[in-house]
C-alpha positions in Angstrom: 0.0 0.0 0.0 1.4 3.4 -0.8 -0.2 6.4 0.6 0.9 10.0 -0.2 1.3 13.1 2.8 0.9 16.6 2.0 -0.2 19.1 5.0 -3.7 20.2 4.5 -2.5 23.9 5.7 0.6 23.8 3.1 0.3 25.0 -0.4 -0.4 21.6 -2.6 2.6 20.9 -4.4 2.9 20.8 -8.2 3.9 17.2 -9.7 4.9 15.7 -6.4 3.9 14.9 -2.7 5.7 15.9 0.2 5.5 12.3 2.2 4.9 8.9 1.3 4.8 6.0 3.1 4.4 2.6 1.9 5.3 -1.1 2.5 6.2 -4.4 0.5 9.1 -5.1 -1.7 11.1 -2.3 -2.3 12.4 -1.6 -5.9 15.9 0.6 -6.4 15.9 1.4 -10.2 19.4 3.0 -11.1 19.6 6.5 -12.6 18.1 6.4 -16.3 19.3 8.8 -18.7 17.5 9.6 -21.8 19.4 7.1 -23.6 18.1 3.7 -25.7 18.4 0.0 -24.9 22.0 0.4 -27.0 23.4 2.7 -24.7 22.6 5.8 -27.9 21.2 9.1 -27.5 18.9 9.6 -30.0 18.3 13.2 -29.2 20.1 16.1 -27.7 16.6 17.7 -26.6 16.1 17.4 -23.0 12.3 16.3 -23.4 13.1 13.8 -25.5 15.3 13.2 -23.1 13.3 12.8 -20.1 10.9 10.7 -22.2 13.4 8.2 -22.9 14.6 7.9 -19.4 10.9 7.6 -18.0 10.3 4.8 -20.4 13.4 3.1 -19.2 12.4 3.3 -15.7 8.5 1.8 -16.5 10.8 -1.1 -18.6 12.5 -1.9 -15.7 9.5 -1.5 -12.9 7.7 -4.2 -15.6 10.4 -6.6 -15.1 10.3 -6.9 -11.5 6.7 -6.7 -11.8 5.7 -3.4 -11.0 4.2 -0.2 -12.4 4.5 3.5 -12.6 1.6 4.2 -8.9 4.4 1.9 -7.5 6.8 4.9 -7.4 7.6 6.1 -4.0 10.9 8.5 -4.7 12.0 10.0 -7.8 15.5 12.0 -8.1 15.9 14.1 -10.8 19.9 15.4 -11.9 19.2 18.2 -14.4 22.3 19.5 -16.4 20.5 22.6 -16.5 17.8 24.1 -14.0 16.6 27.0 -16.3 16.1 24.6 -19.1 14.2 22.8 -17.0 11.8 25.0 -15.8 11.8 27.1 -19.4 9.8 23.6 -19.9 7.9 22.3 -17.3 4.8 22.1 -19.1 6.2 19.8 -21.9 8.2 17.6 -19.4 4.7 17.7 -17.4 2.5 16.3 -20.1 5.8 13.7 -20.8 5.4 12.6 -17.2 1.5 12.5 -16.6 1.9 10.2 -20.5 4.2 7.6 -19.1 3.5 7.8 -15.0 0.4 9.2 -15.0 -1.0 11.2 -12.2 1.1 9.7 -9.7 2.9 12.1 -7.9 6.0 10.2 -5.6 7.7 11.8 -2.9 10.4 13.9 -5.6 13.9 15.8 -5.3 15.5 17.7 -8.7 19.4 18.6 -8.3 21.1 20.3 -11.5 24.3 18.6 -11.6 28.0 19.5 -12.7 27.8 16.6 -15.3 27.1 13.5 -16.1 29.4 10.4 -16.8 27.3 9.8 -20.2 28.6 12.3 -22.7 25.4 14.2 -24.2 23.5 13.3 -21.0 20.8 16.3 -20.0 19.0 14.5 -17.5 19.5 11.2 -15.1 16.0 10.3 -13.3 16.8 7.2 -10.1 13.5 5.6 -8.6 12.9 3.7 -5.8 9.4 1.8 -5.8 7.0 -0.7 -3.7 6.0 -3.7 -4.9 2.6 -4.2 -2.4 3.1 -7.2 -0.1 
């Protein structure tokens, strides 16, 4: 069972809870970046991006038997925060596309680099599998 937390009194956050709490199997994913099953970039666009690395991580949940409401914790590593938020809205519509409106406890970081050359985003999830 996962349950989400957000303080009735707090301003309701956009694309993301504050808590969540949750029990069975846990699932690490390792940080996705927006690159294809042969390890190739096919796009230098960050959406694109971020919509290859979110259908890596719902690839890999399916293996271990789990979907995208399994989330519990999403970290984002952005190359670039102002790029980022220049496009919320499409990386938004991306998200609600391949996750849905699930909203896990999430954290966004820009980052120095990444170790894959051409890398713009890297996205890590950690998910319950329900007992």
């Amino acid at each position: 069972m996962i349950q989400m937390f957000n303080p009735p009194e707090w301003q309701r956050p956009k694309g993301y809870s504050n808590g969540v709490t949750a029990y069975g199997q846990m699932i690490f994913v390792a940080g996705q970046v927006g690159w294809d099953s042969s390890e190739t970039f096919q796009t230098d666009d960050l959406v694109g991006q971020v919509r290859q690395a979110l259908t890596n991580i719902v690839a890999i949940l399916a293996e271990a038997g789990a979907k995208p409401e399994h989330i519990v914790r999403m970290n984002w590593y952005l190359a670039d925060k102002d790029e980022y938020n220049a496009r919320l809205a499409e990386i938004g519509a991306v998200y609600r596309e391949l996750i849905g409106r699930h909203f896990p406890a999430m954290t966004a970081l820009q980052v120095a680099g990444f170790v894959e050359d051409g890398a713009k985003i890297e996205i890590e999830v950690t998910a319950m599998l329900p007992a």
